[in-house]
N, C-alpha and C positions, 0 to 999 in steps of 0.2 A: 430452826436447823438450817445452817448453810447448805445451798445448793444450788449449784451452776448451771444455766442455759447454754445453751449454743442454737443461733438463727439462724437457717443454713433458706437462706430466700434466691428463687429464682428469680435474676435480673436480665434475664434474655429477651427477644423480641418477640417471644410467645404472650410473655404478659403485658406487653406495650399497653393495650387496653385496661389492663387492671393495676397498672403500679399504684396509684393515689389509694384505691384500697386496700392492697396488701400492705405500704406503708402503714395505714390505719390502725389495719389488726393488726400486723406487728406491734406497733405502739400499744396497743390494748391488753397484749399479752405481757407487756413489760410493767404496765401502770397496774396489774394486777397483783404482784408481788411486793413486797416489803425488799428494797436494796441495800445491802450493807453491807462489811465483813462478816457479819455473824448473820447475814440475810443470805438474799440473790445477789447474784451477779451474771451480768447478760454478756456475751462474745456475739460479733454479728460475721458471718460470712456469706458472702454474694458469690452467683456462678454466673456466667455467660459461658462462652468457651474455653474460661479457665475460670480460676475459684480467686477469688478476692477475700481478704480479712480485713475489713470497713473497720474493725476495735478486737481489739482482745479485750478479755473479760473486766467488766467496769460498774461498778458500782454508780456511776451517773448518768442519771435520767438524759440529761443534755446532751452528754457523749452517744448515748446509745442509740438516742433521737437522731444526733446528727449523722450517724454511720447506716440509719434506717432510710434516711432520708437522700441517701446518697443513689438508691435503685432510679434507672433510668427506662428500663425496657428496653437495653438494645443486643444484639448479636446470638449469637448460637446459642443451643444450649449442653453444657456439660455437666451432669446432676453427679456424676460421678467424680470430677476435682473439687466440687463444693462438702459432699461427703465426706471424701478422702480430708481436705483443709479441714473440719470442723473435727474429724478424731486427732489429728495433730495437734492441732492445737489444745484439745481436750489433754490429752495425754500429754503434754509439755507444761499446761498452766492450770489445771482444773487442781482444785482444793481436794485432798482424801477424804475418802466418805467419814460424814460422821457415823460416831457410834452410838445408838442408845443402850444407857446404863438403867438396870434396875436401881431404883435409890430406896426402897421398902427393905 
């Protein structure tokens, strides 16, 4: 069944100590899922003291890698333009829900 992520990762200077791991898991949570049109698709958005959109929703590993890979740990933090970003986006690009059909 298609179904869309959205990575809404804090790139402030709070996590300066942890970004090499949250990149990690991030990637861990991506390589956990099957990618495709008719798979997942990941969107990445970063906050510091405003909200970044590193990819809209993308079917490649590489892409998504590279938009994960872009957290630096620096500046404030605004959780709330990273949320705010990820329902826009959501609601401008995200695929309609599928439906399941009985087939008996």
């Amino acid at each position: 069944m298609p179904i869309d992520f959205i990575l809404v990762l804090d790139d402030s200077g709070s996590v300066l100590s942890s970004v090499q791991a949250m990149r990690n898991f991030a990637k861990a949570i991506v390589s956990g899922f099957d990618l495709g049109e008719e798979a997942s698709r990941f969107a990445v958005v970063t906050f510091t003291s405003a909200a970044t959109l590193r990819t809209e929703f993308s079917t490649a590993r590489s892409t998504i890698g590279s938009a994960i890979n872009q957290l630096t740990g620096r500046g404030w933090t605004s959780i709330s333009d990273g949320l705010r970003m990820a329902q826009q986006e959501y609601t401008l690009r995200a695929r309609p829900a599928s439906m399941l059909r009985n087939t008996y």
